[in-house]
py3Dmol code that shows the C-alpha trace and the ligand (Angstrom):
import py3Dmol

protein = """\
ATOM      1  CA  UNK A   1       0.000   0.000   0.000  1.00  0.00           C
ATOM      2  CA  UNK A   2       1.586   3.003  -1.308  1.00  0.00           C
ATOM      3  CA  UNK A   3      -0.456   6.076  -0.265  1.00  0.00           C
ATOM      4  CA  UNK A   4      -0.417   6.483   3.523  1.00  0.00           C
ATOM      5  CA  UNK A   5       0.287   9.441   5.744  1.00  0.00           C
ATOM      6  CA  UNK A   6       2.125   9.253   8.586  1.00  0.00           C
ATOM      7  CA  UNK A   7       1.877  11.835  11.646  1.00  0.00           C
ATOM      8  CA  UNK A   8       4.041  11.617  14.762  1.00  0.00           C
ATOM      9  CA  UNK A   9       5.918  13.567  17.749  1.00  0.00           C
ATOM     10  CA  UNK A  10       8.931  14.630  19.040  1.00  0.00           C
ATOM     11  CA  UNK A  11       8.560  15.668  21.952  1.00  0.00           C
ATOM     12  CA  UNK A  12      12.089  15.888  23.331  1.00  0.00           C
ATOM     13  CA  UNK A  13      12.476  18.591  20.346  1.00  0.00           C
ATOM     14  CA  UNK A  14       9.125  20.244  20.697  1.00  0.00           C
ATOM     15  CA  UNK A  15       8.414  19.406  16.716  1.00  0.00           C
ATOM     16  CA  UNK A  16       5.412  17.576  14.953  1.00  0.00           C
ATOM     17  CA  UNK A  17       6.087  15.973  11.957  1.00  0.00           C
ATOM     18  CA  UNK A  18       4.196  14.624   9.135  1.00  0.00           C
ATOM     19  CA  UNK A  19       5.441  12.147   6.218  1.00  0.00           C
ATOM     20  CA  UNK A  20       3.250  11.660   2.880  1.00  0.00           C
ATOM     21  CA  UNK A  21       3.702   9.155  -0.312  1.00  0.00           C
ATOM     22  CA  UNK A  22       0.914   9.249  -3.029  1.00  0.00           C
ATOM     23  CA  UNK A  23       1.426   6.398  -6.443  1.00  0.00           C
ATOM     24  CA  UNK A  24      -1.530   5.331  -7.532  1.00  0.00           C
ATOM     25  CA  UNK A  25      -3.764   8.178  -5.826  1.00  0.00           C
ATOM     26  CA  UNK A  26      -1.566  10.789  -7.530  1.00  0.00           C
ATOM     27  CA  UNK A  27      -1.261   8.919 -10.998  1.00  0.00           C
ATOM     28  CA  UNK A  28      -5.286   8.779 -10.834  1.00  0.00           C
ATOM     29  CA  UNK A  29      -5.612  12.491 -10.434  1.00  0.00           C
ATOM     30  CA  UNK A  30      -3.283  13.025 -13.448  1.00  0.00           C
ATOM     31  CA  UNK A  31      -5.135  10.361 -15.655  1.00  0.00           C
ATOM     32  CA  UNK A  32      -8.222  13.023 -15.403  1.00  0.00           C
ATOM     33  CA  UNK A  33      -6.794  15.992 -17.104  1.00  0.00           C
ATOM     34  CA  UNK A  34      -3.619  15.717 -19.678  1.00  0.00           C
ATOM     35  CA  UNK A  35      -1.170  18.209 -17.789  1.00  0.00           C
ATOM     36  CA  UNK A  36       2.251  18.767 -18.724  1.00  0.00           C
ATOM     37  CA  UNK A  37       4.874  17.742 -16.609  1.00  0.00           C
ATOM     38  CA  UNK A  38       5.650  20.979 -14.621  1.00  0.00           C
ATOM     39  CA  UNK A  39       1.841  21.307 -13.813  1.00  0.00           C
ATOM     40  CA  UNK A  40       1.885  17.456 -12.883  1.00  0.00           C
ATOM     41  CA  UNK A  41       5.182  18.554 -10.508  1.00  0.00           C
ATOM     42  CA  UNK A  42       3.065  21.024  -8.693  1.00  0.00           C
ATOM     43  CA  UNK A  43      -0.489  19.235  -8.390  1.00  0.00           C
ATOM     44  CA  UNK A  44       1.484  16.082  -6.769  1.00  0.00           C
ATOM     45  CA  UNK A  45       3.108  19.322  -4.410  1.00  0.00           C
ATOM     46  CA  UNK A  46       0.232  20.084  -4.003  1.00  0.00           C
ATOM     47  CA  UNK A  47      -1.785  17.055  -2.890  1.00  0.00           C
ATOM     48  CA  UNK A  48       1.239  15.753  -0.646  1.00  0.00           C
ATOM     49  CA  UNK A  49       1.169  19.531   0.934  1.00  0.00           C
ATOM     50  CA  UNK A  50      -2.770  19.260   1.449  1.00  0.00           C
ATOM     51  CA  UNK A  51      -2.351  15.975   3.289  1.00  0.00           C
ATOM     52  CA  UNK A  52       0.037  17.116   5.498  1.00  0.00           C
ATOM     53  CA  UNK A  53      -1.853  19.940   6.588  1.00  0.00           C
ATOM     54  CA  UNK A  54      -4.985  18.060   7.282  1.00  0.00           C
ATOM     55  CA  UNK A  55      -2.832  15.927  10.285  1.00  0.00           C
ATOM     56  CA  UNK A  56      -2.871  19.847  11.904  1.00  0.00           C
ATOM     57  CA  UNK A  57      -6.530  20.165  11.953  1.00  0.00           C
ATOM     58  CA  UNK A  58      -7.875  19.318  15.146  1.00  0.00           C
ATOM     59  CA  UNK A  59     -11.958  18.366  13.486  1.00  0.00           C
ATOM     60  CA  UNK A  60     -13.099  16.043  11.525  1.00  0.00           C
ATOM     61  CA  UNK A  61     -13.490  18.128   7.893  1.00  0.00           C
ATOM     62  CA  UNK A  62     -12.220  18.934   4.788  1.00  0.00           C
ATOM     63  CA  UNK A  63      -8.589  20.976   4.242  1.00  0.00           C
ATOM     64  CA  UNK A  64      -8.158  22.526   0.373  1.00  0.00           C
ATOM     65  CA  UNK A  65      -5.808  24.813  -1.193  1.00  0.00           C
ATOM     66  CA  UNK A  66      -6.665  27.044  -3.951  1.00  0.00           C
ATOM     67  CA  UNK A  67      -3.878  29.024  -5.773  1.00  0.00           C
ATOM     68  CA  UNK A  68      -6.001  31.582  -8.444  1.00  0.00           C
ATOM     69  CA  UNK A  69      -5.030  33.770 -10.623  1.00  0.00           C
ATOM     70  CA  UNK A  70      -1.831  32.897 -12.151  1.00  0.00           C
ATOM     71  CA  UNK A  71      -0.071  34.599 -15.340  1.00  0.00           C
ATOM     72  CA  UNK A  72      -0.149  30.787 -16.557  1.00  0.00           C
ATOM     73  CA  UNK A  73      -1.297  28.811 -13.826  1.00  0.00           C
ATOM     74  CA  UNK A  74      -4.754  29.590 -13.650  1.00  0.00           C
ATOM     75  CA  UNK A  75      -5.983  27.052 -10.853  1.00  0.00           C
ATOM     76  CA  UNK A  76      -4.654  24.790  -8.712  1.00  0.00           C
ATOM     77  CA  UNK A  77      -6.915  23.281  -6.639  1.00  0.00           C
ATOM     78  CA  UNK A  78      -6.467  20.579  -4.288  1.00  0.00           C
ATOM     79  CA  UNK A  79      -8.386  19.116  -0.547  1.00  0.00           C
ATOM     80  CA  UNK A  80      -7.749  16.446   1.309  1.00  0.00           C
ATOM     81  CA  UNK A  81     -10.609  15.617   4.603  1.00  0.00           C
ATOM     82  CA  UNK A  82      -9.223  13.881   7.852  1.00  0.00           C
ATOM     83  CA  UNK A  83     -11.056  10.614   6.713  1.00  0.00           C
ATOM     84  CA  UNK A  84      -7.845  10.534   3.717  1.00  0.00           C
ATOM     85  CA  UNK A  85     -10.232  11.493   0.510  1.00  0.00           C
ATOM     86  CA  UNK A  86      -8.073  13.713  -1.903  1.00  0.00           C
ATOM     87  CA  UNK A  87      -9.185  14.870  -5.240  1.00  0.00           C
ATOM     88  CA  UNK A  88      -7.359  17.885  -6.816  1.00  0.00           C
ATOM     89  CA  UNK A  89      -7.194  19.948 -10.373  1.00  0.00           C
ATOM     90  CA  UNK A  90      -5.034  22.500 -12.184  1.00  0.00           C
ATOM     91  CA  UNK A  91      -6.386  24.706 -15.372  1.00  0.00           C
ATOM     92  CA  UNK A  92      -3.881  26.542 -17.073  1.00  0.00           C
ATOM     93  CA  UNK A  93      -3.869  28.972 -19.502  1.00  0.00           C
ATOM     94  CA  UNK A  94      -3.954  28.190 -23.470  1.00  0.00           C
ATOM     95  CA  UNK A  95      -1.814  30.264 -25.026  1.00  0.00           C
ATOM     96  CA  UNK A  96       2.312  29.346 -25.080  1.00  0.00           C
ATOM     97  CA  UNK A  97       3.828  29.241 -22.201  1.00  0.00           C
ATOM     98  CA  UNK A  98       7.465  28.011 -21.512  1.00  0.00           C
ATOM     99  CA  UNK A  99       7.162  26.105 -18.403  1.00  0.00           C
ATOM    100  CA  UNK A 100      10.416  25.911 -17.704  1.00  0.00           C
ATOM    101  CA  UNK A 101      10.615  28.883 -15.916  1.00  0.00           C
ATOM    102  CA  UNK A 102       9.426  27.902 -12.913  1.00  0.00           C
ATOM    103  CA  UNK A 103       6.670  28.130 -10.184  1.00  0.00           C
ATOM    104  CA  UNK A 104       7.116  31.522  -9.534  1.00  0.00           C
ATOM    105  CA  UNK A 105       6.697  33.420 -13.094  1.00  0.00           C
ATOM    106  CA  UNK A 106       3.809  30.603 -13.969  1.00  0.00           C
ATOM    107  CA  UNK A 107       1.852  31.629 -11.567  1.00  0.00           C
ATOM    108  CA  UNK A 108       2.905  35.331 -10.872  1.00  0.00           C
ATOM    109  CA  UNK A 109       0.338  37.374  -9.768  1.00  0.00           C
ATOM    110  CA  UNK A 110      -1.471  34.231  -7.587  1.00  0.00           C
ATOM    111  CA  UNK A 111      -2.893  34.493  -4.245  1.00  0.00           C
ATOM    112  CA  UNK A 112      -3.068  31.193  -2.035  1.00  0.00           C
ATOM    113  CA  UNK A 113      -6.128  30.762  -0.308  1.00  0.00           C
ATOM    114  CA  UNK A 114      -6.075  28.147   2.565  1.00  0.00           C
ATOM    115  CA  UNK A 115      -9.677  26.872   3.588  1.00  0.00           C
ATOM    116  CA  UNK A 116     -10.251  24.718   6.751  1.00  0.00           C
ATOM    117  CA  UNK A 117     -14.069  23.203   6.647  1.00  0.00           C
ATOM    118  CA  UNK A 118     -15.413  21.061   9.634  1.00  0.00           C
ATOM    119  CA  UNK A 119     -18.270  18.902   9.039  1.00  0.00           C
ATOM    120  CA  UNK A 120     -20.246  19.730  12.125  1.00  0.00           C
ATOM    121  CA  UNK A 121     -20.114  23.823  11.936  1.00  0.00           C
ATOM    122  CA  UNK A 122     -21.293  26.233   8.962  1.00  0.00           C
ATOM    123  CA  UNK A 123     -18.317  28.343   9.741  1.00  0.00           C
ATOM    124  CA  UNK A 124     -14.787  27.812   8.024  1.00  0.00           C
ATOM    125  CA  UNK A 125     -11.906  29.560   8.303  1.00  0.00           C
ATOM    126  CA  UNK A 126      -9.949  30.941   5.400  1.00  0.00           C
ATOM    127  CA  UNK A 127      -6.455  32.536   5.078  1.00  0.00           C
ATOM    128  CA  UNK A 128      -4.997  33.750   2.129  1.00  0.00           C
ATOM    129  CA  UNK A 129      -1.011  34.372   1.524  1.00  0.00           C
ATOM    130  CA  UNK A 130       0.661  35.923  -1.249  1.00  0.00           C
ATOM    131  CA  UNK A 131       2.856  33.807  -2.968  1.00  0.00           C
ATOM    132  CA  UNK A 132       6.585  33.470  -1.828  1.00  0.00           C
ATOM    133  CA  UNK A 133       9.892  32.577  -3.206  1.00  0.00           C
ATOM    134  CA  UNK A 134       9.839  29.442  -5.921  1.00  0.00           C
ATOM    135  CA  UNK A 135       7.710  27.062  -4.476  1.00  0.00           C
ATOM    136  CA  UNK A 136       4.080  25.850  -2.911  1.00  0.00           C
ATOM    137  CA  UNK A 137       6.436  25.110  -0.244  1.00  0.00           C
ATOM    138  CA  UNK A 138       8.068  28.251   0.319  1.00  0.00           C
ATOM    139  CA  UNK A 139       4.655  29.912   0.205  1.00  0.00           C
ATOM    140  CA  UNK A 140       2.718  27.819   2.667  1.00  0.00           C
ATOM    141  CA  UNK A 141       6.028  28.254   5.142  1.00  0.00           C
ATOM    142  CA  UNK A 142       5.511  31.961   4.506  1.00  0.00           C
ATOM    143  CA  UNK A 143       1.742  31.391   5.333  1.00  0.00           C
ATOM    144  CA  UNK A 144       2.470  29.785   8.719  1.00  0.00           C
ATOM    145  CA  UNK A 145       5.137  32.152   9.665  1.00  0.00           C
ATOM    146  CA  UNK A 146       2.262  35.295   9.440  1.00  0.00           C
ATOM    147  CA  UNK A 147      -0.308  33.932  10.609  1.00  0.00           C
ATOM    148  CA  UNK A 148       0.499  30.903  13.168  1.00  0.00           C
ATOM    149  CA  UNK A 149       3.523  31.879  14.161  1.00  0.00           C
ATOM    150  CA  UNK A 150       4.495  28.367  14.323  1.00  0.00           C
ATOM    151  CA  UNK A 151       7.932  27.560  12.543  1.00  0.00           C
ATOM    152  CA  UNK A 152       7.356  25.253   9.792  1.00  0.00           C
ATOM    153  CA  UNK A 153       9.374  23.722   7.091  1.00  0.00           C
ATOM    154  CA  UNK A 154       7.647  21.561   4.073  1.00  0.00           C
ATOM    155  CA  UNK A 155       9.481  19.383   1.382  1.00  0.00           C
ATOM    156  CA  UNK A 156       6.972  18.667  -1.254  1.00  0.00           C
ATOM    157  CA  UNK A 157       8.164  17.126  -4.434  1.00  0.00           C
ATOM    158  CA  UNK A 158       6.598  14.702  -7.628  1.00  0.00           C
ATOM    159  CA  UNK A 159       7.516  13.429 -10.568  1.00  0.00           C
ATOM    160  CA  UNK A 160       4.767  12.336 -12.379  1.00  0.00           C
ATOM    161  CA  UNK A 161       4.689   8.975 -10.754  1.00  0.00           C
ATOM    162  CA  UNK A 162       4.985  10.125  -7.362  1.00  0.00           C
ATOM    163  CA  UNK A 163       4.409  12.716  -5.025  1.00  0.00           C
ATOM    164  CA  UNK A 164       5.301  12.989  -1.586  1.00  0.00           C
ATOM    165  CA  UNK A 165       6.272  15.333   1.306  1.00  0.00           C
ATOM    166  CA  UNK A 166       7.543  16.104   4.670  1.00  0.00           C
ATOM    167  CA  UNK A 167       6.230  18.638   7.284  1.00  0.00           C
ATOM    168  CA  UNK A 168       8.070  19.595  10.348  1.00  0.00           C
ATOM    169  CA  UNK A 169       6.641  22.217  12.527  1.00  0.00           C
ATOM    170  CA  UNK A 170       7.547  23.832  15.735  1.00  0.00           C
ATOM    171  CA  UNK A 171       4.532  22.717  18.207  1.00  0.00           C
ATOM    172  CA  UNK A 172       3.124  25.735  20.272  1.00  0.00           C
ATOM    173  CA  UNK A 173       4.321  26.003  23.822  1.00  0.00           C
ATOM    174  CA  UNK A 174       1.760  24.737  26.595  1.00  0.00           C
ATOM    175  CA  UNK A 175       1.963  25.243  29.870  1.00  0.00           C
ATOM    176  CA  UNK A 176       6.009  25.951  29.260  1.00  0.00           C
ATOM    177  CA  UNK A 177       6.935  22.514  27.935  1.00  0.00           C
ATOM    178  CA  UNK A 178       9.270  24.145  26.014  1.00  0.00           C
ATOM    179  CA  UNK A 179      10.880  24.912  28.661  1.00  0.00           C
ATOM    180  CA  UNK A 180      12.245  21.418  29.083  1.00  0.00           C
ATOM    181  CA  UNK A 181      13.281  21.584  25.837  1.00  0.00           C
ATOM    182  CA  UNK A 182      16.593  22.344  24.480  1.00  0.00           C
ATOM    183  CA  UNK A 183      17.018  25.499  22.740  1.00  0.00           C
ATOM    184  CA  UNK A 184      19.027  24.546  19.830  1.00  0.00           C
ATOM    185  CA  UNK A 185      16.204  21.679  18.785  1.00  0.00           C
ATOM    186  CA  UNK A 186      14.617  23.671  16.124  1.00  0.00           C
ATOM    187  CA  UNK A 187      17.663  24.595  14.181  1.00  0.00           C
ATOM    188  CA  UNK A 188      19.090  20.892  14.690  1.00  0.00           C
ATOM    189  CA  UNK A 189      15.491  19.558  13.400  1.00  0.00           C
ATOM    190  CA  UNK A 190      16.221  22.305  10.608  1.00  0.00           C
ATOM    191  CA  UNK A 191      19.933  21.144   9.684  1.00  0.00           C
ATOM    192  CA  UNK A 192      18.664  17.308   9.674  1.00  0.00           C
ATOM    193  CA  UNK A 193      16.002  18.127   7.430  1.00  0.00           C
ATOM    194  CA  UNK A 194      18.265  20.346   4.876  1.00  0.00           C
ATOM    195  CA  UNK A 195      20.005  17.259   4.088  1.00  0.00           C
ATOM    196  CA  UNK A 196      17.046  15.560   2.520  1.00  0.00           C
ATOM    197  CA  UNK A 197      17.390  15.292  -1.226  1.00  0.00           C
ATOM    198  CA  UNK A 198      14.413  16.004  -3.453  1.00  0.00           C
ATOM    199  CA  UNK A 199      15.156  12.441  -5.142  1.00  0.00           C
ATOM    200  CA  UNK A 200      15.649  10.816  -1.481  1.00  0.00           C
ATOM    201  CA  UNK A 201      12.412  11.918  -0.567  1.00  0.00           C
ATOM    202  CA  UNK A 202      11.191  10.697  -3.575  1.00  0.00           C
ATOM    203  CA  UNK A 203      12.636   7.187  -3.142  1.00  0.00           C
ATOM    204  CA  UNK A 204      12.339   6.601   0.507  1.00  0.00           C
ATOM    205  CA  UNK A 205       9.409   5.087   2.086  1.00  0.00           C
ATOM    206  CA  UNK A 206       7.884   7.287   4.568  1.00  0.00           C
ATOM    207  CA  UNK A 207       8.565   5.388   7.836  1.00  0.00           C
ATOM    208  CA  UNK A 208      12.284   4.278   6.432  1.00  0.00           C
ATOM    209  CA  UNK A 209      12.931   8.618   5.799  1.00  0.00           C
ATOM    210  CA  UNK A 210      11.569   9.297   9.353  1.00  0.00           C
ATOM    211  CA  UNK A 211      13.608   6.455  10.631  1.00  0.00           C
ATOM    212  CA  UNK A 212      16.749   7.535   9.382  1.00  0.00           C
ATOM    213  CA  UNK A 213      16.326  11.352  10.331  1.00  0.00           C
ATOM    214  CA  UNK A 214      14.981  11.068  14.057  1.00  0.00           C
ATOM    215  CA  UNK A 215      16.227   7.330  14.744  1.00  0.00           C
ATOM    216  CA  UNK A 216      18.054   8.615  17.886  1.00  0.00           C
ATOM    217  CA  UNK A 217      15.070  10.434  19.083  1.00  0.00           C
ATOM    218  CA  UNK A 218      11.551   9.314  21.362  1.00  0.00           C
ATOM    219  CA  UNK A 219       9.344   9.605  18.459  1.00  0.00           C
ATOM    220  CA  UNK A 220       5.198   8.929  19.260  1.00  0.00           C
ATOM    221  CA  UNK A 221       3.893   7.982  15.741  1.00  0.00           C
ATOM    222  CA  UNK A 222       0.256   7.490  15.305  1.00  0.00           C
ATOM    223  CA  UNK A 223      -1.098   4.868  12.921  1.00  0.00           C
ATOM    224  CA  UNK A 224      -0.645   5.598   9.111  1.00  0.00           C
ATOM    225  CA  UNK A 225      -3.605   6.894   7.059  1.00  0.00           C
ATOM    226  CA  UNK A 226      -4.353   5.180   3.810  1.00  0.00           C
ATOM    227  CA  UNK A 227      -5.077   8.041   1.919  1.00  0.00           C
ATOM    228  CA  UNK A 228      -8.024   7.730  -1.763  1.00  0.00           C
ATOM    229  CA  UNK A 229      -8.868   9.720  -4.358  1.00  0.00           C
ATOM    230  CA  UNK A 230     -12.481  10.301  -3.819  1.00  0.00           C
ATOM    231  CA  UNK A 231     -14.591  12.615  -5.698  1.00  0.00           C
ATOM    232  CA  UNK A 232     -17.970  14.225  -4.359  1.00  0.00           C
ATOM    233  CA  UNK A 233     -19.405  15.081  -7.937  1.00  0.00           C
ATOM    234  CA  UNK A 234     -23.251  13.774  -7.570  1.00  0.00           C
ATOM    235  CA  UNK A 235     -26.003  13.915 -10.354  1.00  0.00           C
ATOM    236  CA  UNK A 236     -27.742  16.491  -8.142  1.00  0.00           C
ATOM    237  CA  UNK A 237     -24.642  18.747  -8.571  1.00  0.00           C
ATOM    238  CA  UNK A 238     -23.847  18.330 -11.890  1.00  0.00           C
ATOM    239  CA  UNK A 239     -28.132  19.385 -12.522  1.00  0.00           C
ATOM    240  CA  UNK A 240     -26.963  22.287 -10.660  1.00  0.00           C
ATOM    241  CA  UNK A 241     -24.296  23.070 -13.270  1.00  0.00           C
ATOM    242  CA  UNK A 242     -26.936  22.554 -15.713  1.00  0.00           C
ATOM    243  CA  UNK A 243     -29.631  25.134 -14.178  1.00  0.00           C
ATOM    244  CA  UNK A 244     -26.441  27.586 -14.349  1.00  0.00           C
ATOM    245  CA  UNK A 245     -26.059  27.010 -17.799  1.00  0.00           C
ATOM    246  CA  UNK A 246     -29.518  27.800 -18.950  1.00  0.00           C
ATOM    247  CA  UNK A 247     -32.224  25.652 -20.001  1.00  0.00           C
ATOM    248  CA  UNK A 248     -31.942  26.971 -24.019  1.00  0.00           C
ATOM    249  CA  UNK A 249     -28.182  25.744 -23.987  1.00  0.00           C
ATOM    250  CA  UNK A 250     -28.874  22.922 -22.237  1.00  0.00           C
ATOM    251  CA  UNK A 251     -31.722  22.068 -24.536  1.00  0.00           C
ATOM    252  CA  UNK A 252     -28.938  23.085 -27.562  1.00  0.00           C
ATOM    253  CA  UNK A 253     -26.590  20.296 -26.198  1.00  0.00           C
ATOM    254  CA  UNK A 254     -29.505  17.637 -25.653  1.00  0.00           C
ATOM    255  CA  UNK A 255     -31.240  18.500 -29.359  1.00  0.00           C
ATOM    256  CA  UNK A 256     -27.507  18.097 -31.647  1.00  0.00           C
ATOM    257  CA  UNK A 257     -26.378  15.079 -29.266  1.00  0.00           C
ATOM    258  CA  UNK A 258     -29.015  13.012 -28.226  1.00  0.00           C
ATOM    259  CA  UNK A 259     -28.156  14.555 -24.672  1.00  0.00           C
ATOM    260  CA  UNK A 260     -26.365  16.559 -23.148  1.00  0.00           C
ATOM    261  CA  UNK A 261     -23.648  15.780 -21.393  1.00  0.00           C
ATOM    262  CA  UNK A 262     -21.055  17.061 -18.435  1.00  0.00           C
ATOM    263  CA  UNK A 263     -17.758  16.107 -17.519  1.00  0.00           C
ATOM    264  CA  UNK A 264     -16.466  16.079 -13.721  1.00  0.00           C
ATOM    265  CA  UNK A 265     -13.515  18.453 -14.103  1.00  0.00           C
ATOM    266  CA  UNK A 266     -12.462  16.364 -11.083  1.00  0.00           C
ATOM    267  CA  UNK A 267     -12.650  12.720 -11.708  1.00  0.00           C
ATOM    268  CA  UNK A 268     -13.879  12.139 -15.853  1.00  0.00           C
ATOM    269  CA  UNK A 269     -16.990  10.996 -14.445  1.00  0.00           C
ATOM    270  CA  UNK A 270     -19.870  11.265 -17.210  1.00  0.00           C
ATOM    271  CA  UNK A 271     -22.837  12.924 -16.646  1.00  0.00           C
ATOM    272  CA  UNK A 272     -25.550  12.790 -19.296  1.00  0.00           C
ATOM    273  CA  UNK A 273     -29.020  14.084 -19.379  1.00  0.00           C
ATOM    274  CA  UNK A 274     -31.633  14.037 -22.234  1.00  0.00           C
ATOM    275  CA  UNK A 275     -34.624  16.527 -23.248  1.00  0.00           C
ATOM    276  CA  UNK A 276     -36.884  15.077 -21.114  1.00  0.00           C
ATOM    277  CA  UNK A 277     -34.488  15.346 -18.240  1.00  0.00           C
ATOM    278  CA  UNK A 278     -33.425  18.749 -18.991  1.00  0.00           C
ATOM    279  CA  UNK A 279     -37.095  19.756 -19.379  1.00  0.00           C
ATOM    280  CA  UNK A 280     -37.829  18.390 -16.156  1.00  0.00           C
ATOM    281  CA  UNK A 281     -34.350  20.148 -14.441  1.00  0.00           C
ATOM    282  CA  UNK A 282     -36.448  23.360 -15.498  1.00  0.00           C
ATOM    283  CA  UNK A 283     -39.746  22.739 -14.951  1.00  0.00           C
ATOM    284  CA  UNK A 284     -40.850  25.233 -12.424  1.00  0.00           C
ATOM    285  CA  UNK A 285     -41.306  23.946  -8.548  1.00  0.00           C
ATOM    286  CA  UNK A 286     -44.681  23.266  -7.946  1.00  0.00           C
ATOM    287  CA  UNK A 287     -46.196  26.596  -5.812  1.00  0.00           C
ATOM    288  CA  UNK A 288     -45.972  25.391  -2.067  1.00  0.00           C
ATOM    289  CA  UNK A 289     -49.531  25.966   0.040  1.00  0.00           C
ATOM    290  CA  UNK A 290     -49.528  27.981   2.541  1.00  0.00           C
ATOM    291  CA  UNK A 291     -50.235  25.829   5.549  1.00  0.00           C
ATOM    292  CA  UNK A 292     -54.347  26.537   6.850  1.00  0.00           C
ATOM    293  CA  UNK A 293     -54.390  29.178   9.726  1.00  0.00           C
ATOM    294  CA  UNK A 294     -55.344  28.007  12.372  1.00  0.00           C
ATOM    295  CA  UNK A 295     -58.948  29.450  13.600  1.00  0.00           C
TER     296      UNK A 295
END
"""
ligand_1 = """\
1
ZN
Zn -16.151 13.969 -9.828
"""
view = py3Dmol.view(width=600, height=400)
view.addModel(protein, "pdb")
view.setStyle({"model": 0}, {"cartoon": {"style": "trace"}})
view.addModel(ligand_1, "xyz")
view.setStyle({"model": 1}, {"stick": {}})
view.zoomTo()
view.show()
């Protein structure tokens, strides 16, 4: 089993960590669109960056990052919830674009918008960073810096066949644990992880990479979370979509067709509808009575 996160503790250092490896869930999310291979670099950042995040959340609920409005990079869009269901998406622009340049100029001009969702409250939080340095990475350590204050370094990397990552962050003081705690064990935590190799993280299995960077420390490591693409595009959404569009272009589609017919940008799932459907999407809701007063 290949796509599992890993969270644990160090709590002689005063850091939490977080490990993720994504094959087959990442190789599924870029079977749905055909990106290029920068843009399938940063969606498999992306994805490992989302998972990692979600072991901070302290709810059950959904985690998703949404970088908008770049020169090239339109969209990229990724969640993952605390049960380990990940879907994510990129659009870029059409016109030429030479990749090669980098995160930075592709999607100059991007904010980051960081949403937090629980499943039991209407309310969600949002925070929204600018984009620093080269990197998802770079930005999202930028992110916690402003507004957490909690020292936090992220290796994300993928390759088209894999993506994975590694959080470290500094864990807040309680009750003035950190007292106990040495110093220096940030910027030793910082030096270990600085010798991690794009391609080592890459290669090494999650637990083996934690292993050999904290082997000489008490590490608490909860149980690893299998982690599946899972999509949450329904036929009553996708009707939605359709009501949007307008009954005499949905009526356009069905007429040239036979039906017409919507693609999750998410997971290629196929949506189709015919005329009498699409009549029936638009048929006005019945007028509801107004319950009898009561004498
Ligand atoms: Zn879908």
């Amino acid at each position: 089993m290949s796509d599992l996160l890993h969270a644990f503790v160090l709590p002689q250092l005063g850091v939490r960590g977080a490990a993720v490896r994504l094959e087959a869930g990442y190789r599924e999310v870029l079977s749905h669109q055909p990106y290029g291979a920068f843009v399938g670099r940063w969606l498999g950042e992306a994805l490992a960056a989302a998972s990692l995040l979600v072991t901070g959340i302290k709810f059950n609920g959904r985690l998703s990052l949404q970088l908008q409005g770049g020169e090239a990079l339109h969209l990229l869009y990724v969640e993952c919830t605390s049960d380990g269901d990940l879907r994510g998406i990129a659009r870029t622009a059409e016109a030429d674009f030479d990749w090669s340049r980098g995160f930075a100029a592709a999607a100059s001009g991007a904010v980051l918008a960081i949403t937090l969702e629980p499943y039991l409250k209407s309310e969600r939080y949002q925070g929204i960073v600018a984009l620093s340095g080269d990197s998802l990475a770079e930005t999202l350590e930028g992110y916690f810096e402003q507004s957490e204050q909690l020292p936090t370094r992220l290796l994300l990397a993928g390759d088209g066949e894999r993506a994975c990552g590694l959080l470290l962050q500094r864990l807040p003081s309680e009750g003035g644990t950190h007292n106990q705690i040495d110093p220096d064990a940030w910027n030793r935590v910082l030096h270990l992880l600085n010798t991690v190799q794009p391609d080592e993280l890459l290669t090494t299995p999650s637990a083996e990479l934690i292993h050999r960077l904290f082997h000489d420390q008490q590490r608490l490591e909860a149980d690893p979370v299998p982690l599946h693409v899972r999509c949450r595009c329904t036929r009553e959404k996708v009707a939605d979509v359709l009501r949007r569009i307008g009954q005499d272009e949905a009526a356009a589609a069905a007429e040239q067709l036979g039906h017409a017919e919507i693609v999750c940008e998410f997971c290629g799932k196929t949506y189709q509808f015919d005329a009498i459907e699409i009549a029936q999407l638009f048929r006005p809701e019945p007028p509801v009575e107004a319950p009898d007063r009561p004498q």
